[in-house]
C-alpha positions in Angstrom: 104.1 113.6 87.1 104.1 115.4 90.0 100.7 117.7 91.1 102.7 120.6 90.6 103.8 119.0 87.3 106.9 118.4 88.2 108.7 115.0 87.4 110.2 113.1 89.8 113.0 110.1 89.2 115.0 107.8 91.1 118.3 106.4 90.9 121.2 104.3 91.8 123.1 107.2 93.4 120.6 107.2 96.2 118.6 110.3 95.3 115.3 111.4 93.9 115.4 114.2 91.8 113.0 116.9 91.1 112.7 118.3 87.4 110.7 121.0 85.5 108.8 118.5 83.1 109.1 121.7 80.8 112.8 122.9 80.3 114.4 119.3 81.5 115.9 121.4 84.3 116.8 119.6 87.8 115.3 121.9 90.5 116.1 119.6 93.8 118.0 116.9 94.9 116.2 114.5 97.1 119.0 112.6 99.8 118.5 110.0 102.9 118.4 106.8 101.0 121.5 104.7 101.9 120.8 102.5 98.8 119.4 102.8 95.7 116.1 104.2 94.9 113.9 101.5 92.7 110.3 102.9 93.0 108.7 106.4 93.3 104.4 107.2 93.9 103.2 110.3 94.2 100.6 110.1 97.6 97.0 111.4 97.7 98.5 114.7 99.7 101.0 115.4 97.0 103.9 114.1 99.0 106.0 111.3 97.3 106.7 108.0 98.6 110.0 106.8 97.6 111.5 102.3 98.3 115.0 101.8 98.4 117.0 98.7 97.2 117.6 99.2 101.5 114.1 98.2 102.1 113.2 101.1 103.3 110.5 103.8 101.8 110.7 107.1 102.5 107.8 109.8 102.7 109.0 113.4 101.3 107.7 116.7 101.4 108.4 117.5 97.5 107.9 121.3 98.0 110.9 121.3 100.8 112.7 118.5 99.8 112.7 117.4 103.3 112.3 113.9 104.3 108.9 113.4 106.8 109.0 109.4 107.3 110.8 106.5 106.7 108.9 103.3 107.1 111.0 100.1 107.5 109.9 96.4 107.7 111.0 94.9 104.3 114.7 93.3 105.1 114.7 93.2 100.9 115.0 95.6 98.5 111.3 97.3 97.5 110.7 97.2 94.6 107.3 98.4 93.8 104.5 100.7 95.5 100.9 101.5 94.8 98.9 104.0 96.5 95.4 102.0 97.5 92.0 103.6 97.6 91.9 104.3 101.5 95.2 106.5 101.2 97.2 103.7 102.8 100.5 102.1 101.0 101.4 98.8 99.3 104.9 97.8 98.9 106.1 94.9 96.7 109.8 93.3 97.5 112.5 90.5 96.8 111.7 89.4 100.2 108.6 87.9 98.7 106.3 89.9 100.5 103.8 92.8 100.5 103.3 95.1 103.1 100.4 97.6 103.5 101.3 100.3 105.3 99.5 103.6 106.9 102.1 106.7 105.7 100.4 108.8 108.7 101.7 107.0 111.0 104.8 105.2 109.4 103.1 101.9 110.4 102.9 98.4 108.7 99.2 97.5 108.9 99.5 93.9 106.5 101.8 91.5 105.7 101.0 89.7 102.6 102.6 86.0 102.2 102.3 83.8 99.2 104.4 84.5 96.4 107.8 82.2 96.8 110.0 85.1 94.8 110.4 88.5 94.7 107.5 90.7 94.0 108.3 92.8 91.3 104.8 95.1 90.3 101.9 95.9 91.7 98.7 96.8 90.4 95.6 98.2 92.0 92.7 96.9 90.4 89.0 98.4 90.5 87.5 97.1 93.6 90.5 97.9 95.3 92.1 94.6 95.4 95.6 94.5 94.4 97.8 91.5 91.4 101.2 91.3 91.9 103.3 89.8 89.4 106.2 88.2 91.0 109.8 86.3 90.0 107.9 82.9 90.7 106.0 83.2 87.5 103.0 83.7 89.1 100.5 86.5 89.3 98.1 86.7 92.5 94.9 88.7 93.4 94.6 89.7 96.8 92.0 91.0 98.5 93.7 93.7 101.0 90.9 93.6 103.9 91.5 90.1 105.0 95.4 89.9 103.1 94.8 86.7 101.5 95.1 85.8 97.8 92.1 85.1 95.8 93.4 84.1 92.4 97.0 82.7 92.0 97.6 82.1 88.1 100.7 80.8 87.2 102.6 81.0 84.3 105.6 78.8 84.1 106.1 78.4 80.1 105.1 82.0 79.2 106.9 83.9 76.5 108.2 87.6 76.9 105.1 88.4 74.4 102.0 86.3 76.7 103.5 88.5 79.8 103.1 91.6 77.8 99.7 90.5 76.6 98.7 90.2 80.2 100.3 93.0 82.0 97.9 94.6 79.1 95.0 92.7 80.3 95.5 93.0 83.7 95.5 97.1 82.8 92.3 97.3 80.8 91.2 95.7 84.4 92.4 98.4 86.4 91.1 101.2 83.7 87.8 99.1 84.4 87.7 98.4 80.7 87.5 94.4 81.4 85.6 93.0 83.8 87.4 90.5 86.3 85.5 87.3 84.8 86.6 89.0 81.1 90.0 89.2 82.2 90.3 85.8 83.3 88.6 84.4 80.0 90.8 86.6 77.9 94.4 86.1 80.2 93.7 82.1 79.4 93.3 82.7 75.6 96.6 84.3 75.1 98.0 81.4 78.0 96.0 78.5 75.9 94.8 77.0 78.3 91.0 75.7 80.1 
């Protein structure tokens, strides 16, 4: 939802769309992605950031529909984005990687390495730190100051139900309804293991 409670969605046609969350009714038609749009976050300011199966995110004025930046550093589809408690960026993609990025001045600040597939979600967690769950079966922690991963858990034999469980856990985290040592405790219950 949108601040002005709008909706926002993306799409395979290369646009973002703007609709009235009330009568259904499309009211703009967001266009510069050459590729298809895969992730949307509404920024601190009210703008909305928009990543493209291009690699590229896009920064847009919802009011105007008029595009203010595109930021580009990801040679892989993007896949994910989080805003992070200092009003900068993260961006998860297939290339593996996660970039921070500051949307004032289009810049990448980070480069996070570690993950061996493609990042699919990110989470912001409490303390500002940020998990990523990723197509190597693994989910990290990373703390974004120094860009290094804290905690890499990985979960190789997991069922479709154990990564539900967790993406649960890991969400009680961010609503700071676990604690980080709870979550761990509880995340290797449902994994059975020490």
């Amino acid at each position: 939802m949108l601040p002005n409670g709008t909706i926002a969605s993306g799409s395979f046609d290369k646009t973002i769309r703007i609709w009235d969350s009330n009568t259904g009714k499309e009211l703009k038609k967001l266009e510069g992605h050459t590729r298809s749009v895969l992730s949307l976050v509404v920024l601190p300011d009210g703008s909305l950031a928009s990543g493209s199966y291009g690699g590229t995110i896009r920064i847009w004025d919802i009011n105007t529909g008029k595009e203010l930046k595109k930021l580009e550093g990801h040679p892989g589809s993007v896949r994910s984005l989080v805003v992070l408690p200092n009003g900068t960026i993260a961006s998860g993609s297939v290339d593996t990687t996660i970039r921070i990025w500051d949307i004032n001045t289009g810049k990448e600040l980070k480069k996070l390495e570690g993950h061996t597939g493609s990042v699919w979600s990110l989470v912001v967690l409490p303390n500002g730190n940020i998990a990523s769950g990723s197509g190597d079966k693994t989910i990290r922690i990373w703390e974004i100051d120094y860009g290094i991963s804290l905690l890499k858990q990985e979960f190789k034999k997991m069922s479709s139900a154990q990564a539900k469980q967790v993406w649960e856990l890991l969400r009680k985290l961010h609503d700071k309804k676990l604690t980080k040592d709870s979550a761990r405790v509880e995340i290797k219950k449902v994994l059975k293991v020490n």
